[in-house]
N, C-alpha and C positions, 0 to 999 in steps of 0.2 A: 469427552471421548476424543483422543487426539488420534492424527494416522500419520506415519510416517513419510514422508515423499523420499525421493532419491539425494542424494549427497550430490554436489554441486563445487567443482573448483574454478574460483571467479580472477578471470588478470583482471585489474584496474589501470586504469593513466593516475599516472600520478600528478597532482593540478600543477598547473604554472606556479604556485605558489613554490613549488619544491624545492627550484632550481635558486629559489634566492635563498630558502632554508638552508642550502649545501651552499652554497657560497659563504654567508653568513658563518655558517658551523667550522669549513677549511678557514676562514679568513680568522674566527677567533682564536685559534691555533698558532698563531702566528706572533712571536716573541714582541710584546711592546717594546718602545724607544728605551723609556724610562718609566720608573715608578708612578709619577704623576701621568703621561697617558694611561699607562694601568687601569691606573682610578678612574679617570675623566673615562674611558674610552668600553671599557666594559659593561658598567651601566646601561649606557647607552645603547648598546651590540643587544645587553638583555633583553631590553624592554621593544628595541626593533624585532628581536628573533618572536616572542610572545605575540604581538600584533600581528608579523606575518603567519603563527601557525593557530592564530583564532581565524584570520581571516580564511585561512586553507580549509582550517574543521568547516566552519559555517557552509562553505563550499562544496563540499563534499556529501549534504545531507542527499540522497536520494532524489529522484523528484515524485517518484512511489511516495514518500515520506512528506510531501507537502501538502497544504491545504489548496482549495480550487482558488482562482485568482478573487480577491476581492476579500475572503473571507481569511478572519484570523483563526480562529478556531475548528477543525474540523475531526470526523471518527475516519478511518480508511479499514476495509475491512476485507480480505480476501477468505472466497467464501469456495465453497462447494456445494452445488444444488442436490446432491447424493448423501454429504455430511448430517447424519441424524443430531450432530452436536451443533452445526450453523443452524440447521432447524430449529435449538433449543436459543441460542443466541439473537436470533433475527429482530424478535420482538423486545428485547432489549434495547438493542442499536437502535432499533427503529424510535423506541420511546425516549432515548437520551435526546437523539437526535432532536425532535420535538421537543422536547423542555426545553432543551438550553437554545434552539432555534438556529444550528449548526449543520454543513453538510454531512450527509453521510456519501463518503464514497467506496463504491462497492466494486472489486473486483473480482474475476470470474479466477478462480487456482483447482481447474475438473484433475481429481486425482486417478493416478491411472490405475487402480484396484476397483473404481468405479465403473460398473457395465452402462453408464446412460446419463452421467454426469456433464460430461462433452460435447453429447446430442442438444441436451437441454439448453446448456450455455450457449450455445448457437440460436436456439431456436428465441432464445432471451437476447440475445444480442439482434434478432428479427425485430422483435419488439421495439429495442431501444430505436430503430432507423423510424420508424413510428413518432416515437415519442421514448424519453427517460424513463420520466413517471409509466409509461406503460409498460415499459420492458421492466421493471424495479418490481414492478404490479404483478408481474406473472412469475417472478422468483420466488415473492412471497407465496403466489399460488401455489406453486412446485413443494415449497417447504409447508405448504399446506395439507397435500394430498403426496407426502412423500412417501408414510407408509403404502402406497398401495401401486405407484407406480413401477413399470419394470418396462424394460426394453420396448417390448414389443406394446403396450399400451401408451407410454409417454403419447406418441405423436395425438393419439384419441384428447388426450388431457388437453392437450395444445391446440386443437382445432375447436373443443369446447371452449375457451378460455377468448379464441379469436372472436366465437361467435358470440357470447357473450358481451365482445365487447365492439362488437359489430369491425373486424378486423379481416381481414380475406388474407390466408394463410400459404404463400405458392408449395405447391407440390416438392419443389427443389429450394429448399430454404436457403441453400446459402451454394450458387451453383458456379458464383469464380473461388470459390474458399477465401472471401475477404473476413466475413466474419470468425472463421475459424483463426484465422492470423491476428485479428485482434483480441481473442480469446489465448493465442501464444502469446502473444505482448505482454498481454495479464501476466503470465507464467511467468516468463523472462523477468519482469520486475520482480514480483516476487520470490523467484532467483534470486536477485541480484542483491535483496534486502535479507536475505537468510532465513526466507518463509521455509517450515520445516513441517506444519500442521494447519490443520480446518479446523475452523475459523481460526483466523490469526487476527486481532483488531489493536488497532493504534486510535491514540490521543494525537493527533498531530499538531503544528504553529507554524506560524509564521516566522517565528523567532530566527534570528539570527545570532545570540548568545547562547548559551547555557545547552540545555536539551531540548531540542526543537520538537523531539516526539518521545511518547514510552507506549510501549505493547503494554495490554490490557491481560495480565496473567491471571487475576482475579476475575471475575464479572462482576461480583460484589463489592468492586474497587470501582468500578465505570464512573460513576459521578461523581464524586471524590478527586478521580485521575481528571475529570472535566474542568473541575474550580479549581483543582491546584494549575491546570495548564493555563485557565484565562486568567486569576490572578497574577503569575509572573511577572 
């Protein structure tokens, strides 16, 4: 079940690499002496322009799109705690993740046709200042007891969830709005990478050639997309 978000027009900088690509690119333009620089001197213009526009791609991968430092392999997944389809997804991720003994990192994308998506994502992101694992903990809870939550009960779920886990929950969960703005950040990245639906999940690398990541369009493809990414 996919849901659409809003359309999104992104300016980028274009990397330093650029400016030698356009120098490069005017400068081969430019009538050789003789036949023999021709020769000697294009090649070489080639294989410079190539190196500098690998090095620009490499450059340019997201840092949404990378793995947590240390780690070559990881899932990145932007989710929606309202999404009946992240809910069907969760336990997958979850399980990849454990086999192949790979982060999973999870990102908050509350979409705005959700009445209680963005409550939750806060109250989750309460959590995390806790601890990861406990804020990761009560996502899965939420996508636990999704069918039943709504508005006006979430916060009940949430205060069980605390005391269960002996957690004291303040009344004003997030009362400078910091957490709410690291819940935009989530957004904003997933902006900026062309998130369009819940769940959206990548294979990510560390790589610096080739494809450093691919979106997971399958789910039936998830460990598959896992050994093809760590063999490379």
């Amino acid at each position: 079940m996919r849901f659409l978000s809003h359309w999104f027009i992104l300016e980028c900088a274009l990397p330093p690499q650029s400016v030698t690509i356009e120098w490069l690119t005017q400068n081969s333009r430019k009538k050789p002496a003789s036949n023999k620089s021709m020769t000697t001197s294009y090649p070489a213009l080639a294989l410079a322009f190539l190196l500098v526009a690998s090095l620009a791609s490499a450059q340019t991968v997201d840092p949404a799109l990378r793995p947590p430092k240390g780690a070559q392999v990881a899932l990145v997944v932007f989710e929606d705690l309202q999404c009946p389809d992240c809910r069907r997804a969760a336990p997958l991720v979850a399980e990849a993740g454990r086999t192949y003994k790979i982060p999973v990192v999870r990102h908050d994308f509350p979409l705005p046709m959700h009445n209680w998506s963005f409550d939750a994502a806060i109250i989750a992101r309460y959590f995390d200042t806790v601890s990861k694992q406990l804020g990761n903990d009560f996502r899965d809870y939420i996508f636990q007891h999704q069918p039943e939550i709504t508005p006006p009960t979430l916060r009940g779920f949430a205060e069980k969830f605390a005391t269960d886990h002996k957690v004291d929950l303040p009344f004003v969960v997030d009362p400078q709005g910091k957490l709410a703005a690291a819940i935009n950040e989530d957004k904003n990245a997933g902006q900026r990478v062309g998130i369009n639906h819940t769940p959206t999940i990548y294979v990510v690398s560390n790589k610096t050639q080739g494809k450093p990541f691919v979106e997971v369009v399958d789910r039936t493809q998830l460990f598959q997309l896992i050994d093809a990414m760590k063999n490379e």
